[in-house]
Structures are given as C-alpha cells and as structure tokens.
ROKE-179041 format. One record per residue (C-alpha): residue number from 1; x, y, z. Coordinates in pm, 1 decimal. Layout:
% ROKE-179041
[atom NUM [X Y Z]]
...
//
This chain:
% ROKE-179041
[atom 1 [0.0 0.0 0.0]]
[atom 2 [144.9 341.4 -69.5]]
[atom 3 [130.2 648.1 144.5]]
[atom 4 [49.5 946.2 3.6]]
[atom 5 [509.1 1123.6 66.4]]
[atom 6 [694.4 1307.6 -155.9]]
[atom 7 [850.0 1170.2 -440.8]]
[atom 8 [599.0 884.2 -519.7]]
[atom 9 [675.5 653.9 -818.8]]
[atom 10 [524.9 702.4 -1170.9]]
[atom 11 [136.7 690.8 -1167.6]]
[atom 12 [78.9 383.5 -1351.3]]
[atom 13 [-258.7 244.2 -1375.2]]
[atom 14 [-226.6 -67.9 -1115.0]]
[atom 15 [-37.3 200.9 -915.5]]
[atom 16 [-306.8 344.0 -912.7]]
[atom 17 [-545.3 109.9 -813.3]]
[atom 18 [-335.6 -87.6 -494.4]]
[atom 19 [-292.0 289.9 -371.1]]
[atom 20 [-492.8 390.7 -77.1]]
[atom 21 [-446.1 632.7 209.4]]
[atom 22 [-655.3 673.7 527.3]]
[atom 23 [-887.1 981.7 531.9]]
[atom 24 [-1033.3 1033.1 848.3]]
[atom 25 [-1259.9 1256.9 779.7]]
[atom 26 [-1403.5 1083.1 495.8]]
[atom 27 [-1437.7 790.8 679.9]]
[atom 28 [-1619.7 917.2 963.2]]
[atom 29 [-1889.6 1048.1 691.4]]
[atom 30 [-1899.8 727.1 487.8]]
[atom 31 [-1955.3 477.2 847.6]]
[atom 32 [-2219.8 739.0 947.9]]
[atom 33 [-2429.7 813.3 625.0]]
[atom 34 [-2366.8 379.8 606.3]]
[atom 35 [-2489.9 342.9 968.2]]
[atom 36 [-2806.7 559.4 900.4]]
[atom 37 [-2892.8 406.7 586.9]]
[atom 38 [-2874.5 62.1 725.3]]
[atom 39 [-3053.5 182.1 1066.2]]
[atom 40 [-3348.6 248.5 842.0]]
[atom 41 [-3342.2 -16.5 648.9]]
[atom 42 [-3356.8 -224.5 933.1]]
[atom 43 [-3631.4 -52.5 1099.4]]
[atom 44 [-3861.3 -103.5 778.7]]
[atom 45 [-3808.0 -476.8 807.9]]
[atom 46 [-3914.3 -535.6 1160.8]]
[atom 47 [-4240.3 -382.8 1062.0]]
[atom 48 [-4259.6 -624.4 801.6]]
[atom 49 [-4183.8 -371.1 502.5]]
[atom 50 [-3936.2 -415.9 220.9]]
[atom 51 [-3686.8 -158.1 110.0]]
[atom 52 [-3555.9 -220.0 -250.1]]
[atom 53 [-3226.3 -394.1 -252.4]]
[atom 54 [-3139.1 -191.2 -590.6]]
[atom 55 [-3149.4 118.6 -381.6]]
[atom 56 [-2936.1 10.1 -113.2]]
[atom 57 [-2698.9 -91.0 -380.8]]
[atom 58 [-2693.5 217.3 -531.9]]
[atom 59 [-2660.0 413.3 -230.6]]
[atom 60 [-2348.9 186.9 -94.4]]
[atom 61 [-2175.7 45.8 -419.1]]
[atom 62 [-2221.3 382.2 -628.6]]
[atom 63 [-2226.1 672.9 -346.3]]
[atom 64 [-2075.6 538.5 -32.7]]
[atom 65 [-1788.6 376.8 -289.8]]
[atom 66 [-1753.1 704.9 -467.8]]
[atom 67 [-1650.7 862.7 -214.1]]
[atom 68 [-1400.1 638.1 -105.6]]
[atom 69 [-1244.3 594.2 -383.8]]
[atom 70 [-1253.7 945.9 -410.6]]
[atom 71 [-1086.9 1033.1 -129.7]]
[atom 72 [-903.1 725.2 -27.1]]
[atom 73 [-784.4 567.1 -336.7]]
[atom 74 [-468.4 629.1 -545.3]]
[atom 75 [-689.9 947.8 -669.4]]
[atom 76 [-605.7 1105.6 -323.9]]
[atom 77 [-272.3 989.2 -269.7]]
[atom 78 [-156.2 1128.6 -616.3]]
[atom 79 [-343.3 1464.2 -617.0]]
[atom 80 [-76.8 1663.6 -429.1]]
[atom 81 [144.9 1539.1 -702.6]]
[atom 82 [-41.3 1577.2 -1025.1]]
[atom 83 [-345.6 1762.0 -1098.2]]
[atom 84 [-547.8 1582.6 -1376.7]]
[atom 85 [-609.3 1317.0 -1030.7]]
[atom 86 [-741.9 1592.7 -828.9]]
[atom 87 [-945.9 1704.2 -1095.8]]
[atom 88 [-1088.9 1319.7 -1081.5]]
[atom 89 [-1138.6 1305.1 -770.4]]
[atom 90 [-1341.9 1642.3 -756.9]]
[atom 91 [-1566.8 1603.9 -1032.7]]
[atom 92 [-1603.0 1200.2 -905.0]]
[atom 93 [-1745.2 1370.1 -546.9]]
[atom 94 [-1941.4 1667.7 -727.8]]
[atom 95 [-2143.8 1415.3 -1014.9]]
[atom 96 [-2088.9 1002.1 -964.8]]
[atom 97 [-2125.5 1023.9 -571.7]]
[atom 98 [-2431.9 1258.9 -549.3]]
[atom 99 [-2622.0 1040.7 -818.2]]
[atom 100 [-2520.6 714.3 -641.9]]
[atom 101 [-2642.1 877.1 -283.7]]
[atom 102 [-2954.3 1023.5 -429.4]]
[atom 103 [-3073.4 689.8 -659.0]]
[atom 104 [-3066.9 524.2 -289.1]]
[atom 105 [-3337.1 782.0 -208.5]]
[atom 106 [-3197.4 839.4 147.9]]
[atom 107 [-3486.3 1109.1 219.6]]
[atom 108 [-3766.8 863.0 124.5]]
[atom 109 [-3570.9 625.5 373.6]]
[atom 110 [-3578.2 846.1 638.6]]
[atom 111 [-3902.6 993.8 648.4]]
[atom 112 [-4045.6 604.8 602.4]]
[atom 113 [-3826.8 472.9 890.4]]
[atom 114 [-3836.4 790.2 1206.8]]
[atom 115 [-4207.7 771.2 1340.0]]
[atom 116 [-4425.6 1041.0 1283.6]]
[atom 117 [-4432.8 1183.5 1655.1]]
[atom 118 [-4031.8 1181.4 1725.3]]
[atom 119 [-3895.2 1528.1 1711.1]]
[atom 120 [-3666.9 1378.7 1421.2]]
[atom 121 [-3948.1 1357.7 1222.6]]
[atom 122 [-4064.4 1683.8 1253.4]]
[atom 123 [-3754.6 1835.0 1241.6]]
[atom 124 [-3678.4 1649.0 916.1]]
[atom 125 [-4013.6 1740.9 752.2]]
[atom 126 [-3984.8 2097.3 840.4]]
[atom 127 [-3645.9 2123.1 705.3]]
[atom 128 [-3771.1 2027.0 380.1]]
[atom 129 [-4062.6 2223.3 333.8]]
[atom 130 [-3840.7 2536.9 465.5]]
[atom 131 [-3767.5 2823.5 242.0]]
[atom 132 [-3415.6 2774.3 279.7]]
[atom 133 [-3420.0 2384.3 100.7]]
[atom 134 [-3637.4 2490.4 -140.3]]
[atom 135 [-3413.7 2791.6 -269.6]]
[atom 136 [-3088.1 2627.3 -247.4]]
[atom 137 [-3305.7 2314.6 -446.3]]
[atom 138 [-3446.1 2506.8 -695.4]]
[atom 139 [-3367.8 2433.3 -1040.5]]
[atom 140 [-3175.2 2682.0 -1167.9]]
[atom 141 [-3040.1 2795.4 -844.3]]
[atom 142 [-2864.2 2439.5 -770.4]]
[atom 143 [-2742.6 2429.4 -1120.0]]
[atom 144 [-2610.1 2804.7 -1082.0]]
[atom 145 [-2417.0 2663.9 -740.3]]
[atom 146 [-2291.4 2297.8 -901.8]]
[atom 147 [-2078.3 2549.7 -1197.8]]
[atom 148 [-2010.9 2842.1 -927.2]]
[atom 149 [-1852.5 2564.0 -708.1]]
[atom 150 [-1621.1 2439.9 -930.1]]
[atom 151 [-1462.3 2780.3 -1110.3]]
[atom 152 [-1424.9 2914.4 -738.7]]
[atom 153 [-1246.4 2643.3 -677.0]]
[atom 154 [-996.2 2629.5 -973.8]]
[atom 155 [-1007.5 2966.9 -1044.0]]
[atom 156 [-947.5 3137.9 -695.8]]
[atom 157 [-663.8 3064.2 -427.6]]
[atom 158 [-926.8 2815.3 -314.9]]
[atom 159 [-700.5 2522.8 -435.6]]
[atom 160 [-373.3 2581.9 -393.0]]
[atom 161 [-451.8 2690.5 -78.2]]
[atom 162 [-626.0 2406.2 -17.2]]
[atom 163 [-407.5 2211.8 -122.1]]
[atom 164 [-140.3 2386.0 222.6]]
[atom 165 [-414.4 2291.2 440.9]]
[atom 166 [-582.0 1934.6 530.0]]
[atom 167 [-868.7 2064.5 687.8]]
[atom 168 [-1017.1 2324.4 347.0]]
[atom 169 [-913.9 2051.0 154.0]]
[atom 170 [-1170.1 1799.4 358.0]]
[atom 171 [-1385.0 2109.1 368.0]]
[atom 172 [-1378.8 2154.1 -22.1]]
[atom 173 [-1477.9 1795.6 -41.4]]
[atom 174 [-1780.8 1820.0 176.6]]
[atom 175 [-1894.2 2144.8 -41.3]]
[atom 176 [-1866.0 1904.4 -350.2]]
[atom 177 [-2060.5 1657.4 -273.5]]
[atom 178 [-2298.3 1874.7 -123.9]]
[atom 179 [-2355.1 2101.6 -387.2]]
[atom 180 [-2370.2 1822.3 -662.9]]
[atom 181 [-2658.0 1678.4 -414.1]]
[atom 182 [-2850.0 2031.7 -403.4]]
[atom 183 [-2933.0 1902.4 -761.4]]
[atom 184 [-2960.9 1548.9 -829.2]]
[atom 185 [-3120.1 1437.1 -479.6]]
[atom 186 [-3457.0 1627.2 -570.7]]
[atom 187 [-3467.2 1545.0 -934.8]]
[atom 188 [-3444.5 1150.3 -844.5]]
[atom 189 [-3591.3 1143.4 -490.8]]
[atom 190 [-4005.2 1057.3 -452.6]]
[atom 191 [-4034.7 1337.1 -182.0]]
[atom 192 [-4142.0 1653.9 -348.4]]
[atom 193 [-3867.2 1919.2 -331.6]]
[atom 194 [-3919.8 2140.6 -632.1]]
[atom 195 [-4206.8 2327.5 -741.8]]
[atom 196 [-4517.9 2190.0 -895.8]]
[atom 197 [-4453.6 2256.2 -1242.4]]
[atom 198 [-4152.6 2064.5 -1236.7]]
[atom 199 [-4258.4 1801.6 -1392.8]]
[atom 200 [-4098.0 1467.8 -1472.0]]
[atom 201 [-4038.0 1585.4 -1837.7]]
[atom 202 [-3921.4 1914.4 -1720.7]]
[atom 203 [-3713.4 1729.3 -1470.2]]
[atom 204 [-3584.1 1509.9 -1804.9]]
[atom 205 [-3494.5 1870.0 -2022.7]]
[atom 206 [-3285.8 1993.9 -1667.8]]
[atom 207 [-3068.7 1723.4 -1641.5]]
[atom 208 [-3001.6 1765.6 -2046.8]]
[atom 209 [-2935.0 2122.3 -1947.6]]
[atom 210 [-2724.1 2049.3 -1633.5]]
[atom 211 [-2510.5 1839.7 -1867.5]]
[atom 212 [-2409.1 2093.5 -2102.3]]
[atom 213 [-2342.6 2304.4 -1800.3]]
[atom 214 [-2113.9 1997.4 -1607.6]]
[atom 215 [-1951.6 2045.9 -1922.0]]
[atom 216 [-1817.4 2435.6 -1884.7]]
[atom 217 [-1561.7 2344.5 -1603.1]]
[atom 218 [-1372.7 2038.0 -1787.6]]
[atom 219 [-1371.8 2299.7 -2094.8]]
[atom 220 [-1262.0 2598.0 -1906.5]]
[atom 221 [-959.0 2381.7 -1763.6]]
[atom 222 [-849.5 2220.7 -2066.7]]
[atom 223 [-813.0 2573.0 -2252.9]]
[atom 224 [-683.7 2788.9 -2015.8]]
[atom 225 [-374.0 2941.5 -2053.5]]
[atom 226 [-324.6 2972.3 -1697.5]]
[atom 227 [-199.0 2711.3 -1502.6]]
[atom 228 [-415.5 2597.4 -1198.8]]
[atom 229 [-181.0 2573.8 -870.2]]
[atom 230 [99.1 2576.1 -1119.7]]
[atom 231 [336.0 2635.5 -818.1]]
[atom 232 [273.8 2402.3 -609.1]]
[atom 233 [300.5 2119.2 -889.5]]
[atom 234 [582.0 2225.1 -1069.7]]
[atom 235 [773.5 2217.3 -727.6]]
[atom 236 [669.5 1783.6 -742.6]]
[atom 237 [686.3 1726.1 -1065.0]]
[atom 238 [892.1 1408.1 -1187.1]]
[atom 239 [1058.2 1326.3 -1493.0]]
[atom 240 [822.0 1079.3 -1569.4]]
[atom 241 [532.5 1336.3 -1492.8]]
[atom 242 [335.2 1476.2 -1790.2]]
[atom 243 [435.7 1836.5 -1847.4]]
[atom 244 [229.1 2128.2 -1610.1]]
[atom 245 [36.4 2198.8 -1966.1]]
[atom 246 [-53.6 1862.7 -2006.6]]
[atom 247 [-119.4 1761.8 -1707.9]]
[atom 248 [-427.5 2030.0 -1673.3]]
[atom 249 [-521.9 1939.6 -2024.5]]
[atom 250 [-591.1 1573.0 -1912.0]]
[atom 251 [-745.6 1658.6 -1638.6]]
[atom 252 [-997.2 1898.8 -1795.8]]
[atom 253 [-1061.8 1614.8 -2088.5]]
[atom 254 [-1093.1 1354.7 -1793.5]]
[atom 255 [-1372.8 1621.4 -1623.3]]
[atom 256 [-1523.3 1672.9 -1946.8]]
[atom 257 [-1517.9 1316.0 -2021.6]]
[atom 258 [-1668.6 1214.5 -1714.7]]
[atom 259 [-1969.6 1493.2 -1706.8]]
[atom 260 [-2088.4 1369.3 -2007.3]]
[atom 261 [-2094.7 1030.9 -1894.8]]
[atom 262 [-2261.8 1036.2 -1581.8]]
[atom 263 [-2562.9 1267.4 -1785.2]]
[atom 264 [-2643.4 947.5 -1963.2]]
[atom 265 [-2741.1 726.9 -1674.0]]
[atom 266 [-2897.0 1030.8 -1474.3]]
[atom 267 [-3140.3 1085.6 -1788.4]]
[atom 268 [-3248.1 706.1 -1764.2]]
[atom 269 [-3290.8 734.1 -1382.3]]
[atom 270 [-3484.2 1056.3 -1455.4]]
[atom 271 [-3684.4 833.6 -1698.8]]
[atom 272 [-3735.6 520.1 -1464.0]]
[atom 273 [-3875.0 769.4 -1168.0]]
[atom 274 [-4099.1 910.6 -1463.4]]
[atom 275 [-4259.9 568.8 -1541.0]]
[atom 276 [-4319.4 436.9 -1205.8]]
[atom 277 [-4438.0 768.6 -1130.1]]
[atom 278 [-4712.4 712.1 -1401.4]]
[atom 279 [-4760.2 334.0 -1315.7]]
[atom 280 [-4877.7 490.1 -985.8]]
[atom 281 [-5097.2 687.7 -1080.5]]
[atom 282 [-5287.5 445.1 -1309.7]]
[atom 283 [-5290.9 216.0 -1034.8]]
[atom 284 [-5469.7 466.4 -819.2]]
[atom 285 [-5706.0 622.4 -1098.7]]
[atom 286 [-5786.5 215.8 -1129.8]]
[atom 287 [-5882.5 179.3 -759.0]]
[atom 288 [-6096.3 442.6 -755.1]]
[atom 289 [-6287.0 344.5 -1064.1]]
[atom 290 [-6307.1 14.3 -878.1]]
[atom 291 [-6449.0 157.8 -587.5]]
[atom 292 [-6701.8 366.2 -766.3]]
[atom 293 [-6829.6 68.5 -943.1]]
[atom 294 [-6866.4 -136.1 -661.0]]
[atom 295 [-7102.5 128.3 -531.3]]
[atom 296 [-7299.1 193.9 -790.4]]
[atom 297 [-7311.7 -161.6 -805.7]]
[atom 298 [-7441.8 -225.2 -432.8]]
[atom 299 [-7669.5 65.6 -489.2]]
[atom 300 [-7856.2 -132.4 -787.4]]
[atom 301 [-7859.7 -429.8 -621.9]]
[atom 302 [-8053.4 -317.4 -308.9]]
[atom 303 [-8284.8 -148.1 -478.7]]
[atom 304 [-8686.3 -224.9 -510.5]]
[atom 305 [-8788.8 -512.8 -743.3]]
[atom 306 [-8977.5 -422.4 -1057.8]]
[atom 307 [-9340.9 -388.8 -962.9]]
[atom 308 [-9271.9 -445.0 -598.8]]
[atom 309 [-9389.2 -138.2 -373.8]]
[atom 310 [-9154.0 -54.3 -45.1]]
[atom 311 [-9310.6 -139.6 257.6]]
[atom 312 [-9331.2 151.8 474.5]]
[atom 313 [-9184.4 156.4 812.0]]
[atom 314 [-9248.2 257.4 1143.0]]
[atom 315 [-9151.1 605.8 1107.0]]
[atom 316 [-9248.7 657.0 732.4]]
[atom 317 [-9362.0 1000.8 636.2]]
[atom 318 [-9717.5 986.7 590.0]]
[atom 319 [-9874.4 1080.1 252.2]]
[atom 320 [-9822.9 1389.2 86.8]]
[atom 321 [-9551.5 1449.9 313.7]]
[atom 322 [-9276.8 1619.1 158.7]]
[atom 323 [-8955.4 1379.7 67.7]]
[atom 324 [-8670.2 1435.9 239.4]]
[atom 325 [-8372.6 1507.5 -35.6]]
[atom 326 [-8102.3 1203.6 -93.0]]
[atom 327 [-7769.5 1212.0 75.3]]
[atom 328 [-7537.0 1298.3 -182.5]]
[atom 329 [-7334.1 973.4 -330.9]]
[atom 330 [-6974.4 978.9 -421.1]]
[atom 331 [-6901.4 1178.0 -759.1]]
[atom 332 [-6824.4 926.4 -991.7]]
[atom 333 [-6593.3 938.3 -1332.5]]
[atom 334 [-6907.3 1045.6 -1610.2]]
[atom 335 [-6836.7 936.8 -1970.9]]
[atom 336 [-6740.7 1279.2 -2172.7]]
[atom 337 [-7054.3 1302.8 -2330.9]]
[atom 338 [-7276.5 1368.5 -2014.7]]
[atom 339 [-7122.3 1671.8 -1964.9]]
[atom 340 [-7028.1 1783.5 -2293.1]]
[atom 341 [-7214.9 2138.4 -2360.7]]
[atom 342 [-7142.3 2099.8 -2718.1]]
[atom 343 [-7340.4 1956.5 -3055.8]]
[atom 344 [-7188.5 1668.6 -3043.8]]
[atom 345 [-7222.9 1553.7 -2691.9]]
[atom 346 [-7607.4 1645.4 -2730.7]]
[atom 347 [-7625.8 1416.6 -3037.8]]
[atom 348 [-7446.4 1157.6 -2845.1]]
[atom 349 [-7689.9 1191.0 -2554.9]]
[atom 350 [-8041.7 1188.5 -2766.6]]
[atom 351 [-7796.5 838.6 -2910.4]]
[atom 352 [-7747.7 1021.1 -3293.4]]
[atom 353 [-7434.9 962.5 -3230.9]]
[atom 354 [-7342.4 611.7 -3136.4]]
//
C-alpha cells in the first residue's frame, strides 16, 4: 500500500489502483451516512416492510464507494502530485457520488423509517418544506451553485490553498458533494422538493441542461492558458510526470469526459422515476374506478324489485308528506358526453351519435 510522501513513483494504472491512504474525515462520513442508511433499512423490516435492494446498492456500491475511492484511493494519494487526479477526484465527489447517494433515495428512507411523533421527524419534515431547502433546491439555483462551485475552486486561491491545508481541503470535499446533491437528490428522490410545475419531463430537459453546463468546467480547464496551482506542482513534478500543460489538459478532458458520462445514466434514472411515477398513478385512478363501481353496483342491487312497492316503516312520512332530499353519493368518473355542452355531446346523448 502506498502512502500518500513526496516523491511517489510514476502513476501507472495498477499504481493506481493498490494505492490507498486513510482519510479520516471521509471515513467518519462514509460509516455514518452507512450506519443511518442501514438503521433504516432495518427498521422497515421489523415492521414487516421491504426496502428495494437496488437502492441500497446504489446508495453503498455507487455513493458510499464514490466517495471512497474518491478520497481514499490512489486518486487522493496522487493529487498533491499531479493535478489531472485531483481534478478526478473532484468532479467524481461533485457528479458520480451525489447520483449514487440520491438513486438510494436516502430522504424517502428516512421519512419512512423515524415515526411520525419523534422530534426527528418533525424536524426532518420541516427542514424540507423550509424556504431555505427549497431555494438552495431550486432548479436553476442548484445548477447556478454545481458550476459556481467548481470555477471558485480552480479559479481562486481556493485550491492551492487548499491544497497547504488538510482541513479546506476535507472542507472543499464536503462542499462538492454537497452542492452536486443540491441538484440530483430532488430530481431523483419521490419526496417533493421542487415546485409543482416541475414536472418529470421538465425534470428530463434539466438534467439535459445540467449536462451541457457539467460540461463548462472540464472545458474551461483544458483551454486555459493559466496554469491551476501551477506552483505548487511544478515544485513535485517528476521526470516521468506529464508536463504542467498537459497535465491540466488531461485533467480537464478527464472532467469533461466524465460529465458527459454520468448525464447518460442520470437521464435514464430521470426516466425510470418518470414511469413508475405514471404506473402509480394508473394504479390509483384504477382503484378508484373500482371503488365507484362497486357502489354503484351495491346501490342497484338493493334497490326495489320491478313492480314491488316498499313497505313503509315505522316512522315513514305519511302521505303527501314532503320527501326528504337524498344524501349525496360519491361523484363518480361520467363518460365525456354527459357533460359535454357541445353539438356533439347532445347528439351523443339523444344516441345520434353512437
């Protein structure tokens, strides 16, 4: 295993991969987003409800592991040497974790699991119904933050800086992965987060959107002319290094590269939340239909036989006694015609029509 020291040998490939370095901090937020995850899994079982294994997957194998390999892998113990891995590692934390975290559906989860009484639960609900959530969520405002994040970050003192100083570079971390969250967890998640009209296929044209934006950064770092914490990595380079100018040019393709990517399977996810969304619905619209016909249905059946006279009771009105008006029934699904004000649903009514 290789610490991350200076003077580290080439970066080849299964360098690369049999690399890994303890991150503290980064472990402490994997084992506890982990622990709570599994906590409410858990929970849902001993009441006898299922929580979809594909989710948990997703949430540990794509999110959890993202991060890790992120921030513990030979990614993080080769970024203080050459950039095009930090750039990996950042844009791995800002797009693959987020979507892995959010197709788990961790808010879902949660408000499922914590009963409805514990202060949890109410604190949780409140939080996402607050005005604060629902800005920082909003469409155009999370996309606005995702592309802010990153040119701050390459683009300021943010990095090199960063780069001095363990604890901003754990911090820059957390504010990727939180930021690329601000944006994918509502689009994927069934709790509603964004406004009304923000529909499934308006969710679908966003994430086409957000893609061409995930693409600016990758783009903006490839064609600079100025090198990002040129410094600080033309102090480490080695002869086997890539040049500082092509080292930030493979790192921008890699970002571009991987942006692109990732918008492919975060349409489809978009797509499957669309259709189940639908199946539900024609599920419910199906129930109630059901329901209305087995009233109607009752209703007919208890009714007087032909020629048959009701025998009054006890406390019948007697004759001439006005009629006390029906209790209303349950509004029931009329064919269009019924209510149609138009020529054609008259002739369709006097049965010109049929």
């Amino acid at each position: 295993m290789t610490t991350l020291s200076a003077g580290l040998p080439q970066a080849t490939a299964g360098r690369l991969a049999n690399s890994w370095q303890l991150d503290p901090y980064a472990l402490v937020l994997v084992l506890a987003l982990g622990g709570l995850y599994a906590w409410g899994v858990a929970r849902l079982a001993r009441r006898g409800e299922r929580w979809p294994l594909a989710r948990t997957a997703a949430f540990a194998g794509i999110g959890l592991g993202a991060i890790v390999a992120a921030t513990m892998s030979g990614l993080a113990v080769y970024d203080h040497e050459l950039f095009w891995t930090a750039a990996v590692q950042n844009i791995v934390l800002d797009l693959i974790a987020p979507l892995g975290l959010a197709l788990g559906d961790p808010l879902a989860l949660a408000l499922r699991a914590l009963p409805e009484q514990r202060p949890a639960a109410r604190w949780l609900r409140a939080a996402l119904s607050g005005r604060l959530l629902r800005l920082l969520t909003f469409p155009l405002v999370s996309t606005v933050l995702v592309l802010t994040s990153e040119l701050a970050i390459y683009f300021t003192p943010y990095f090199p800086t960063a780069l001095r100083h363990d604890p901003l570079h754990e911090l820059m971390y957390l504010q990727l992965l939180v930021t690329g969250s601000l944006f994918v967890l509502p689009m994927l998640t069934r709790e509603e987060l964004l406004p009304a009209w923000c529909s499934h296929p308006v969710r679908a044209l966003l994430v086409l959107l957000d893609g061409l934006v995930d693409a600016v950064p990758g783009i903006v770092v490839m064609t600079s002319g100025t090198l990002i914490a040129g410094g600080w990595y033309a102090s480490r380079h080695q002869p086997w290094d890539p040049s500082p100018q092509q080292d930030q040019m493979i790192g921008g393709g890699l970002m571009l590269t991987i942006a692109e990517l990732v918008g492919l399977p975060f349409l489809i996810a978009v797509f499957a939340e669309w259709v189940r969304s639908e199946r539900g619905r024609t599920a419910a619209l199906d129930a109630r239909l059901d329901r209305e016909l087995t009233v109607v249905g009752g209703g007919a059946a208890a009714g007087p036989k032909p020629g048959v006279l009701p025998e009054p009771s006890d406390g019948a009105a007697a004759p001439g006694t006005p009629k006390a008006p029906d209790a209303p029934g349950p509004e029931l699904t009329r064919p269009w015609w019924e209510t149609d004000p138009g020529t054609v649903g008259e002739r369709f009514r006097r049965g010109d029509g049929r």
